[in-house]
C-alpha positions in Angstrom: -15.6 -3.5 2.2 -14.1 0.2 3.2 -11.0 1.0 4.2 -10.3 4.5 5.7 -7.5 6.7 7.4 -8.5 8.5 10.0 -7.0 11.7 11.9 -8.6 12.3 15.5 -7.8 15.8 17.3 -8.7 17.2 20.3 -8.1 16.1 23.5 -7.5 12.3 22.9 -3.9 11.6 24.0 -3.2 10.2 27.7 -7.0 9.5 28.5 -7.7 6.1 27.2 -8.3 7.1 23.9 -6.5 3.9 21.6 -7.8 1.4 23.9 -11.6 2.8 23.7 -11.1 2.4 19.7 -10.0 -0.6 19.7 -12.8 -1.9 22.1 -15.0 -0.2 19.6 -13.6 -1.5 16.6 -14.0 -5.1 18.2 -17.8 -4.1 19.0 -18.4 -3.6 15.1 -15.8 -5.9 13.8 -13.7 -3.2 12.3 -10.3 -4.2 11.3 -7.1 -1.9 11.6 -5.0 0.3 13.5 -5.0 3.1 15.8 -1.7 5.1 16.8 -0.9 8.5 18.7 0.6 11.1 16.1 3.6 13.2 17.2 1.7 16.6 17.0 -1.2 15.3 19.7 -3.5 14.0 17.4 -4.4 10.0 17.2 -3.9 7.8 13.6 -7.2 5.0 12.9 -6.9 3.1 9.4 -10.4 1.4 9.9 -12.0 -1.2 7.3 -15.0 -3.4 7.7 -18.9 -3.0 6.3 -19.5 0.5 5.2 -22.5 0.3 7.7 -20.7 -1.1 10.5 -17.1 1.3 9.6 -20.5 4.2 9.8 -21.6 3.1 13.5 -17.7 3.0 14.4 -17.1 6.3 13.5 -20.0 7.7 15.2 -19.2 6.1 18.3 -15.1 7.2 17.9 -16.5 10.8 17.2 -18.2 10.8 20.6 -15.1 9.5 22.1 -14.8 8.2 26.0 -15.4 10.1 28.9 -12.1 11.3 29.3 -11.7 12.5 25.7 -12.9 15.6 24.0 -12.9 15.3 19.9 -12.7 18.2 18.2 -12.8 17.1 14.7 -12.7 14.2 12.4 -11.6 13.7 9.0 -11.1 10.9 6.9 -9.9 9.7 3.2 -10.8 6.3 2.0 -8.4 3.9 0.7 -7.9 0.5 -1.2 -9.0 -2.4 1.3 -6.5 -5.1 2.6 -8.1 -8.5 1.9 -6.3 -10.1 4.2 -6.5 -7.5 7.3 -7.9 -9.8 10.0 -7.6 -7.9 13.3 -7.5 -4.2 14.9 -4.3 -3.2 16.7 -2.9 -0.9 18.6 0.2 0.4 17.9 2.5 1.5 20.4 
């Protein structure tokens, strides 16, 4: 199990970003959150199969049709055992 934050920037506030990850995270059984930051960019603690948290990423790096991502970065952290579900949070 892999846990990792996330930070998203580009153009992926206001265009359907959150709910496209948490579609995707549901597709590869990711657990977590995602949240819009203050400065424009959007939040994504992720955790699941470090294969499956892979395919995730790839497919959050492409975004949706509206977005435009212009980088992504992440730092692993400690795993929640007990994370069951991805959210969004408003």
């Amino acid at each position: 199990m892999v846990r990792y934050q996330v930070e998203v920037k580009g153009h992926v506030q206001g265009v359907g970003f959150r709910a496209f990850v948490s579609e995707t995270a549901k597709k590869y059984q990711v657990t977590g959150t995602v949240m819009n930051r203050a400065e424009g960019s959007v939040e994504i603690v992720a955790q699941g199969e470090a294969e499956e948290l892979t395919a995730f990423l790839a497919d959050v790096k492409k975004g949706n049709s509206f977005s435009t991502v212009s980088t992504l970065t992440k730092k692993e952290m400690e795993h929640e055992p007990n994370e069951t579900r991805f959210t969004i949070v408003y």
